[in-house]
GULUM-976579 format. One record per residue (C-alpha): residue number from 1; residue in one letter; chain; x, y, z. Coordinates in pm, whole numbers. Example, Ala and Ser with C-alpha at 12.3 -4.5 7.8 and 13.67 -1.06 7.14 Angstrom:
REM residues 2
+-----+------+-------+--------+--------+--------+
|  nr | rest | kette |     c1 |     c2 |     c3 |
+-----+------+-------+--------+--------+--------+
|   1 |    A |     A |   1230 |   -450 |    780 |
|   2 |    S |     A |   1367 |   -106 |    714 |
+-----+------+-------+--------+--------+--------+
END
This chain:
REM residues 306
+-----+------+-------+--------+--------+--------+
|  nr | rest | kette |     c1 |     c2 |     c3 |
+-----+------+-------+--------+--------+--------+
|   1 |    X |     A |      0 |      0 |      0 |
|   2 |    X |     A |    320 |    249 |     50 |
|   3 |    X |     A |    666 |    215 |    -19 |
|   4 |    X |     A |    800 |    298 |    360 |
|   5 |    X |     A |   1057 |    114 |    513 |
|   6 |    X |     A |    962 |   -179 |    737 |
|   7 |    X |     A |    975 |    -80 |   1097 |
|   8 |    X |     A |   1214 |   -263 |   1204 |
|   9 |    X |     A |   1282 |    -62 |   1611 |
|  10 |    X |     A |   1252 |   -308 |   1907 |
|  11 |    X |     A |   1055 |   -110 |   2178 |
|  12 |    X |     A |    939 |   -227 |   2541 |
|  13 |    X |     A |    713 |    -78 |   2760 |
|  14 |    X |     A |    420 |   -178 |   3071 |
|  15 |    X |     A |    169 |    -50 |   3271 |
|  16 |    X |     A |      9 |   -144 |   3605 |
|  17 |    X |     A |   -365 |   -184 |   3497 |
|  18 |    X |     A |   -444 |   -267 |   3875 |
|  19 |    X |     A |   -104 |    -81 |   4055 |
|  20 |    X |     A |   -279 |   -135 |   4408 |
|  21 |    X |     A |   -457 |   -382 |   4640 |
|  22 |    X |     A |   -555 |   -428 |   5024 |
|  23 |    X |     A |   -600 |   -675 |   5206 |
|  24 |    X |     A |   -737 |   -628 |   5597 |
|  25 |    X |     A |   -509 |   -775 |   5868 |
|  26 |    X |     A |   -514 |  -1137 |   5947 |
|  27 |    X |     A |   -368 |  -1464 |   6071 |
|  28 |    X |     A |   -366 |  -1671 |   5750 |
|  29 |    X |     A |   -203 |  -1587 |   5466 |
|  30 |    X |     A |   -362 |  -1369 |   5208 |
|  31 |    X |     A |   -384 |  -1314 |   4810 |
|  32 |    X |     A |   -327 |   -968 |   4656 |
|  33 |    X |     A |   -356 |   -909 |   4275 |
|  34 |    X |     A |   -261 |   -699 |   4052 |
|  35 |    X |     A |   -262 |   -668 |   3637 |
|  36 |    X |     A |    102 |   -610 |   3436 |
|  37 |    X |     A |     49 |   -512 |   3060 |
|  38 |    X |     A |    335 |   -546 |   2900 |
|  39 |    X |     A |    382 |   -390 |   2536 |
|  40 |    X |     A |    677 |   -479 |   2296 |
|  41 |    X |     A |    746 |   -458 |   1935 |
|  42 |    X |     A |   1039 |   -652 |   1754 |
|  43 |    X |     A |   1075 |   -737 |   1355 |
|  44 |    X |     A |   1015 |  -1045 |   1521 |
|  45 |    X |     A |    953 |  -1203 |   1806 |
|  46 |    X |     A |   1031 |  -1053 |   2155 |
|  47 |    X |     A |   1128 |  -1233 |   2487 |
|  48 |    X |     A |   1057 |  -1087 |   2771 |
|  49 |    X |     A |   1160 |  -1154 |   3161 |
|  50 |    X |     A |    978 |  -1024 |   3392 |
|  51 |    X |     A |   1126 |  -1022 |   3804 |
|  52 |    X |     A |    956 |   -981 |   4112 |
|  53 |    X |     A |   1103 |   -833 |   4448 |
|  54 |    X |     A |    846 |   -834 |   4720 |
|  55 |    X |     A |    917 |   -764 |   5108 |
|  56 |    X |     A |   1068 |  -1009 |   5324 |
|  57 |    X |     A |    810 |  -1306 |   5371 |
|  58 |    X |     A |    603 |  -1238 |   5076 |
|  59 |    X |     A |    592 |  -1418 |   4754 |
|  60 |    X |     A |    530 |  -1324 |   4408 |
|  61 |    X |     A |    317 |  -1601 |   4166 |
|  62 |    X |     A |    373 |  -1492 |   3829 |
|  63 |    X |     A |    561 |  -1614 |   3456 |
|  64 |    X |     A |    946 |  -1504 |   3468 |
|  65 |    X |     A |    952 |  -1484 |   3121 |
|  66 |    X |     A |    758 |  -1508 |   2802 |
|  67 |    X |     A |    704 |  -1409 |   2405 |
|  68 |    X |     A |    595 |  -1144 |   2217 |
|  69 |    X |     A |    500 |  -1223 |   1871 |
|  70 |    X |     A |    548 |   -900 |   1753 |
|  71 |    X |     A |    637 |   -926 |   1342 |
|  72 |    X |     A |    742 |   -518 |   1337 |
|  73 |    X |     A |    377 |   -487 |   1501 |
|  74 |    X |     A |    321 |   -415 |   1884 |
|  75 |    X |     A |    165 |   -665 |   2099 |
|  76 |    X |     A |     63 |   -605 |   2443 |
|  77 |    X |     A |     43 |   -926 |   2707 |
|  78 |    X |     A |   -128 |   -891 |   3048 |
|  79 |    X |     A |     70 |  -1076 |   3346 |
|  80 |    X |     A |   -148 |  -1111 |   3657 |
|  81 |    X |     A |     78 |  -1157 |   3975 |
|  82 |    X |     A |     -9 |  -1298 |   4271 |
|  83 |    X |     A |    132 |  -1195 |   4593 |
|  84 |    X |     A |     58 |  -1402 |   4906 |
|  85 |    X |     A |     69 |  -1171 |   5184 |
|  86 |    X |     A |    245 |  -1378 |   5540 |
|  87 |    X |     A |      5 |  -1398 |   5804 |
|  88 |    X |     A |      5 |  -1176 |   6103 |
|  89 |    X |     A |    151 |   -853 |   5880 |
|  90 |    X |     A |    173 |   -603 |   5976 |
|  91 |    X |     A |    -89 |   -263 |   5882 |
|  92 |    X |     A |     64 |    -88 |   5665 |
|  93 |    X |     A |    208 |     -4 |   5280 |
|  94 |    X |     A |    451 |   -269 |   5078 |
|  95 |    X |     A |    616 |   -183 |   4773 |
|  96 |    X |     A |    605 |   -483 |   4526 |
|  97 |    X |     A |    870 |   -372 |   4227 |
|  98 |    X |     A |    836 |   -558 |   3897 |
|  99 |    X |     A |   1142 |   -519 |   3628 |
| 100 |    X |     A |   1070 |   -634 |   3276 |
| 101 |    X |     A |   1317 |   -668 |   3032 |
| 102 |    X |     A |   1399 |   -781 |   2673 |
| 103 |    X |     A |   1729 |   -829 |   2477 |
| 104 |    X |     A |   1792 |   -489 |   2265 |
| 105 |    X |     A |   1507 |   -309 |   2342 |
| 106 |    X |     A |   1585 |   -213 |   2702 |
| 107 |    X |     A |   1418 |   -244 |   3113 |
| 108 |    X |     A |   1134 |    -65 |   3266 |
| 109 |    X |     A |   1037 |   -106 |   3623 |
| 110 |    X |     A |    740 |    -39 |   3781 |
| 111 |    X |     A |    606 |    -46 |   4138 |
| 112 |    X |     A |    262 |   -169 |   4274 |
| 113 |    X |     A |    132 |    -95 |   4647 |
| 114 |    X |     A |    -15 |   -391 |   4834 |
| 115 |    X |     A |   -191 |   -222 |   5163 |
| 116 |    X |     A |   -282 |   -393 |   5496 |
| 117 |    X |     A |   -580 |   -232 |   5679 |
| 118 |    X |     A |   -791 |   -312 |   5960 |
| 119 |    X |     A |  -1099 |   -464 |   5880 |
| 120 |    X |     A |  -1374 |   -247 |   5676 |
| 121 |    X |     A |  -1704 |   -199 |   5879 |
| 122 |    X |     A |  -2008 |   -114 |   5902 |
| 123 |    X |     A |  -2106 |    203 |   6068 |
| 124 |    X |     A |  -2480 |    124 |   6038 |
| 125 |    X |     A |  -2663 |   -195 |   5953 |
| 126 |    X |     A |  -2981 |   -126 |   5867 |
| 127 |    X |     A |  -3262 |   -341 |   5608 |
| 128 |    X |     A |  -2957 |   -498 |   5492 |
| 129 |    X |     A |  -2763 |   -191 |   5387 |
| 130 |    X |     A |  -2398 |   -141 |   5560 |
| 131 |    X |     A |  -2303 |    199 |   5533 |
| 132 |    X |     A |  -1911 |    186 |   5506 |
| 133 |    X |     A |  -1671 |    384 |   5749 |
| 134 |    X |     A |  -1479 |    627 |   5475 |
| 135 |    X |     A |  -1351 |    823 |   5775 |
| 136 |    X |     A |   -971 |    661 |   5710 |
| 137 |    X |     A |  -1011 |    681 |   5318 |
| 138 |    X |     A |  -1118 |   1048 |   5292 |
| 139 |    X |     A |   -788 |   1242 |   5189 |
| 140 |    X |     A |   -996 |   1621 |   5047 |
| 141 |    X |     A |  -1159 |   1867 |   5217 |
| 142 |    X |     A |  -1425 |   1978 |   4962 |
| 143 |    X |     A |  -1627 |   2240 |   5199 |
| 144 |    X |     A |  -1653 |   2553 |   5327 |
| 145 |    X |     A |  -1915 |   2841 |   5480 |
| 146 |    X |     A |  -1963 |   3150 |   5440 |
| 147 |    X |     A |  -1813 |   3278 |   5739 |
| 148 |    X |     A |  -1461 |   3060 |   5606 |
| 149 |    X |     A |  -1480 |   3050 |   5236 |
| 150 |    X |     A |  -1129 |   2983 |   5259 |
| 151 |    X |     A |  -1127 |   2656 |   5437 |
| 152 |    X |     A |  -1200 |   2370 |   5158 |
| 153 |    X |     A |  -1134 |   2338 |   4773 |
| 154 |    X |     A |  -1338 |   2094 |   4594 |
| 155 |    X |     A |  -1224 |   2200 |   4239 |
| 156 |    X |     A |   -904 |   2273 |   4284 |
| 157 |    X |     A |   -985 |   2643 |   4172 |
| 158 |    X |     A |  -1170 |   2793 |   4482 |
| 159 |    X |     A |  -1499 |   2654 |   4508 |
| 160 |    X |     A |  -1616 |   2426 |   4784 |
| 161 |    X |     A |  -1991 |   2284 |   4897 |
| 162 |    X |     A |  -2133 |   2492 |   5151 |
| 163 |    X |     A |  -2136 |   2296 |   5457 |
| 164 |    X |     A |  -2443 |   2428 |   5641 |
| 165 |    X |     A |  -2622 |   2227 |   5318 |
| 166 |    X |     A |  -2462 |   1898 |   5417 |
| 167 |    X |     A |  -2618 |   1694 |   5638 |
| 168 |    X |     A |  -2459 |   1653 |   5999 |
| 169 |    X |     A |  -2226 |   1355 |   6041 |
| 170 |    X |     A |  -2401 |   1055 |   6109 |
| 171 |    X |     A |  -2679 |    817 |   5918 |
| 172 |    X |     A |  -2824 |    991 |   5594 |
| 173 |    X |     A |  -3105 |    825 |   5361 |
| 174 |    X |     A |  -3156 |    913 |   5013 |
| 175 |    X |     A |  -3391 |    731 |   4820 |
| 176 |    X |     A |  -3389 |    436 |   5045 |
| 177 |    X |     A |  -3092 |    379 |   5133 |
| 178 |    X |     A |  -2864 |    496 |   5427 |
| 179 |    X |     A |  -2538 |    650 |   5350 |
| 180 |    X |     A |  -2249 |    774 |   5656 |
| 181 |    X |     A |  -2243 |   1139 |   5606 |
| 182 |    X |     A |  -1870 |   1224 |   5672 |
| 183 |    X |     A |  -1783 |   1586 |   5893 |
| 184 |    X |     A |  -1850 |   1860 |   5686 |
| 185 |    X |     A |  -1805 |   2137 |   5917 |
| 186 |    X |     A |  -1401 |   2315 |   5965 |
| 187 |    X |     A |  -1104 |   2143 |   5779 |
| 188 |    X |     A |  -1239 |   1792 |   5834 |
| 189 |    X |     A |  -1101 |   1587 |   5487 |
| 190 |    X |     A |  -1443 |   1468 |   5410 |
| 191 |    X |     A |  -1438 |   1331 |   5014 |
| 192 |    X |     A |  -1209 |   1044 |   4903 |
| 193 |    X |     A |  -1036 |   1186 |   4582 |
| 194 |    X |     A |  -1000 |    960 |   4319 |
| 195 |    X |     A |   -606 |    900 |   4250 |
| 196 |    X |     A |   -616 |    489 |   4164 |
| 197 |    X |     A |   -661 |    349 |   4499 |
| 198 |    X |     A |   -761 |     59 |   4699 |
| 199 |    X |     A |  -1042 |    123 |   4929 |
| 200 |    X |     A |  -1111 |   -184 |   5197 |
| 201 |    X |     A |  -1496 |   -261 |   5221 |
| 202 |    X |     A |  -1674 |   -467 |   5522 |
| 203 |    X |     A |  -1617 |   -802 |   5355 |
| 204 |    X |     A |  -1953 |  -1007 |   5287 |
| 205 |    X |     A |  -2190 |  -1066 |   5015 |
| 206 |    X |     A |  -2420 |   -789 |   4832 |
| 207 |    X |     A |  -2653 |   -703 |   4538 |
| 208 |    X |     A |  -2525 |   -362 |   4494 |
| 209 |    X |     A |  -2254 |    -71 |   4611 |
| 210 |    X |     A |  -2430 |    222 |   4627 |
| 211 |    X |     A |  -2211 |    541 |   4530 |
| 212 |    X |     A |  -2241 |    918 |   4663 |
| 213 |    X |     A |  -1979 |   1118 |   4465 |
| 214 |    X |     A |  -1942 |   1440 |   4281 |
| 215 |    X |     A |  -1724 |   1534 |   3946 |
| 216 |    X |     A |  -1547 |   1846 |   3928 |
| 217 |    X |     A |  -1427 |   2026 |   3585 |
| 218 |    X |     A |  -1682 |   1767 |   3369 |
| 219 |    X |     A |  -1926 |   1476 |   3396 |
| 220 |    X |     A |  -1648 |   1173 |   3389 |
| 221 |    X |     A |  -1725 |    785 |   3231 |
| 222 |    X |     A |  -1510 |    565 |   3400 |
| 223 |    X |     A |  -1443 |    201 |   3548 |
| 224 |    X |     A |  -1468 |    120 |   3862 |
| 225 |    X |     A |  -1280 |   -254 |   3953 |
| 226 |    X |     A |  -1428 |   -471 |   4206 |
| 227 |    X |     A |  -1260 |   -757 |   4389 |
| 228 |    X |     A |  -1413 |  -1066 |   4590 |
| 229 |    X |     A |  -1240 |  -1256 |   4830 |
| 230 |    X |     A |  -1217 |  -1588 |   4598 |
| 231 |    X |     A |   -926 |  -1383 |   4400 |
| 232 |    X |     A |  -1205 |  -1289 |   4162 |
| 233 |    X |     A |  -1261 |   -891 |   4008 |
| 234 |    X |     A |  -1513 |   -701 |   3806 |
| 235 |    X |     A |  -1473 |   -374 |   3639 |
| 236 |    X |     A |  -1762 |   -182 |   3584 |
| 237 |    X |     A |  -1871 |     99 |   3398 |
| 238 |    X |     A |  -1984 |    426 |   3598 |
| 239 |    X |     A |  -2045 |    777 |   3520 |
| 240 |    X |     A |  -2001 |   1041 |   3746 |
| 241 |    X |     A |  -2184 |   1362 |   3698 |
| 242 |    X |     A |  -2045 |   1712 |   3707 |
| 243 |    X |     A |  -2143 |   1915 |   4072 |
| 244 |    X |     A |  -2280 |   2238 |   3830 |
| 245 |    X |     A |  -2458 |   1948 |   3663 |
| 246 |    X |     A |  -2740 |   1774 |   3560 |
| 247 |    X |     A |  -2734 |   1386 |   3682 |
| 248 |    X |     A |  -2608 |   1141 |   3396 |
| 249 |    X |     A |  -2798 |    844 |   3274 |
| 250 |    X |     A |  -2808 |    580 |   3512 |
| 251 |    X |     A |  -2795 |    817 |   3835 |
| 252 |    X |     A |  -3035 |   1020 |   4087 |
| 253 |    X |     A |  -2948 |   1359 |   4248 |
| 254 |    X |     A |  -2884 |   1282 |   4647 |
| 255 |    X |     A |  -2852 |   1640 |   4744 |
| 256 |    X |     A |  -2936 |   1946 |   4542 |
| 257 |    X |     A |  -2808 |   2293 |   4654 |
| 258 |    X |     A |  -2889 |   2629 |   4529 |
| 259 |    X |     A |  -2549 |   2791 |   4572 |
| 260 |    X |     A |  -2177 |   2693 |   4678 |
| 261 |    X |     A |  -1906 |   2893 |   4807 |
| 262 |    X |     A |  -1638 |   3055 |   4625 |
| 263 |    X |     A |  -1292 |   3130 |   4784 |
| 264 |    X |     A |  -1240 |   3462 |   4926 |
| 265 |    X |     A |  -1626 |   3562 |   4862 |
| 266 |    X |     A |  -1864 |   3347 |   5001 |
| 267 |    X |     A |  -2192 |   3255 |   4812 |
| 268 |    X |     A |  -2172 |   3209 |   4460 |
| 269 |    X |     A |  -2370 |   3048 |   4189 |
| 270 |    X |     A |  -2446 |   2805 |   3984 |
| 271 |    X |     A |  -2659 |   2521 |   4228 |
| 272 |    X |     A |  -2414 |   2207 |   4311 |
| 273 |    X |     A |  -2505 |   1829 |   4359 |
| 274 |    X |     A |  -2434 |   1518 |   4528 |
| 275 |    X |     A |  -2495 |   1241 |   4261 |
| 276 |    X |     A |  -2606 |    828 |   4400 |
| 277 |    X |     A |  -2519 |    526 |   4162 |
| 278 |    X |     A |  -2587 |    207 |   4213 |
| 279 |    X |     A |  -2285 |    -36 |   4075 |
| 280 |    X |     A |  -2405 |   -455 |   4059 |
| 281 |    X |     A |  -2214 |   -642 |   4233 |
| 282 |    X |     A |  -2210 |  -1054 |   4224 |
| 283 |    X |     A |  -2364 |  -1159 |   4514 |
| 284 |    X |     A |  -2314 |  -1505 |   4543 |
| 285 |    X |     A |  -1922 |  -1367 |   4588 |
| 286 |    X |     A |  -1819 |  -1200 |   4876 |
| 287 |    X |     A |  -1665 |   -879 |   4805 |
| 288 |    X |     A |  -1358 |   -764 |   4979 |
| 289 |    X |     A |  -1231 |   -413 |   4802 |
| 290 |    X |     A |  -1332 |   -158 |   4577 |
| 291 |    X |     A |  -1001 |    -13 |   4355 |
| 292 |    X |     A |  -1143 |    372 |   4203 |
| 293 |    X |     A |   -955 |    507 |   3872 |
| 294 |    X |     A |   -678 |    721 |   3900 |
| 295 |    X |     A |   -872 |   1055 |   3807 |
| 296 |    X |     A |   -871 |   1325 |   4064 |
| 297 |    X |     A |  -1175 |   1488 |   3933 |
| 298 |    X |     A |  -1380 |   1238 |   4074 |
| 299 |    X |     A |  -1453 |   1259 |   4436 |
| 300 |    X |     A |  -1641 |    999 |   4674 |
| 301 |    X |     A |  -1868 |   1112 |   4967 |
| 302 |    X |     A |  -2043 |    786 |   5048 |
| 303 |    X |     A |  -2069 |    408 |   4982 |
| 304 |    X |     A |  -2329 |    182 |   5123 |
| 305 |    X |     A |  -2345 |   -188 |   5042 |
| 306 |    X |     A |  -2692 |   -288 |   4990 |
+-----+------+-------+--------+--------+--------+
END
């Protein structure tokens, strides 16, 4: 079809698809997983070697090496390792480093997280709905008042929610179901920003996760990745609406408020929103962790399993 040269570079590159996990404390050992794609291009074919190094007493399950059948094309593999967590480790975060290498077309290395938590619970129990504790995962203060416009950020450019809109902390129900409303009053952090992470859920079996979040800067499609204790995931589709928005398909307005507050001003317009979704889960699974996408414009007030 053209008269160009055939490509002939060798290239290497990878990704972690699923760069984090958590697992909640415990006395048996334990299963973390994580996704390696791996992307190489060769006139021919490529082998690849992929090592491990985990922390003292942990163990990586994964291939060590493999081919590309690349023919001046590139080909992407996905390597999913497994890494058995000791029992009795201890809560915190474990680098797990992955170098991946092929003859002439260089090394990358990339680095996962594995977390140990405490145990996820339930701060209320109610009709079969566990509201989860976020109190540990919120990282963002999105809020402010009129007397402080100054104390939260949502957007990153100066506005917040007004907090004397919120409801108080505690038990909240919208449309049926009962949410934990975090702090929203003074510099509390009280929205779990959106930056690829891990979150640790009360660990049982459920229909649904119901979601109370806000997008800032545009109404965002993304994938949300569920996984069950049985080593199994999901990733599922989800759509997060804009707070200056109207709710997208598939979701219901929680809250609606008719102003918010700007940064060194007070009350400003346009009228903000809290936005519920309701994500399937499998319930004949029992789900141990929810893993968000790494986009900071998305921001997560509440999660009830139902």
């Amino acid at each position: 079809m053209n008269r160009a040269a055939a490509d002939s570079r060798r290239h290497l590159d990878a990704s972690l698809r699923a760069g984090s996990d958590v697992v909640p404390e415990s006395d048996a050992p334990q299963t973390a997983h994580l996704a390696l794609d791996v992307l190489g291009q060769a006139p021919g074919a490529l082998r690849v070697s992929v090592r491990a190094t985990a922390p003292e007493g942990w163990r990586v399950r994964m291939p060590s090496a493999f081919g590309l059948d690349s023919r001046r094309l590139p080909v992407q593999r996905t390597v999913e390792p497994e890494v058995t967590v000791p029992p009795q480790a201890a809560p915190g975060s474990y680098t797990v480093r992955f170098e991946i290498e092929a003859a002439g077309a260089g090394s990358v290395v990339r680095e996962a997280t594995v977390e140990v938590r405490e145990p996820g619970r339930c701060v209320t129990e109610t009709d079969g709905q566990c509201a989860v504790d976020l109190t540990k995962e919120a990282d963002h203060d999105g809020t402010a008042t009129v007397a402080a416009p100054d104390e939260g950020d949502f957007d990153g450019s100066g506005w917040s929610y007004d907090a004397a809109l919120l409801p108080k902390a505690g038990p909240v129900t919208w449309g049926g179901v009962t949410y934990q409303a975090p702090e929203a009053s003074g510099t509390a952090d009280n929205f779990t920003e959106a930056r690829g992470q891990s979150l640790l859920v009360p660990a049982g079996k459920h229909g649904s996760l119901r979601l109370v979040a806000a997008a800032h800067n545009g109404t965002v499609t993304t994938t949300l990745t569920v996984r069950y204790t049985d080593g199994t995931s999901a990733e599922l589709p989800a759509t997060v609406g804009d707070w200056a928005g109207s709710a997208p398909a598939g979701s219901t307005v929680a809250l609606d408020m008719d102003h918010r507050i700007r940064r060194g001003q007070g009350v400003d317009g346009p009228s903000v929103r809290l936005f519920a979704t309701a994500v399937p889960l499998d319930g004949g699974r029992t789900v141990r962790s929810l893993s968000l996408p790494n986009d900071r414009r998305i921001e997560v007030y509440a999660i009830t399993l139902d």
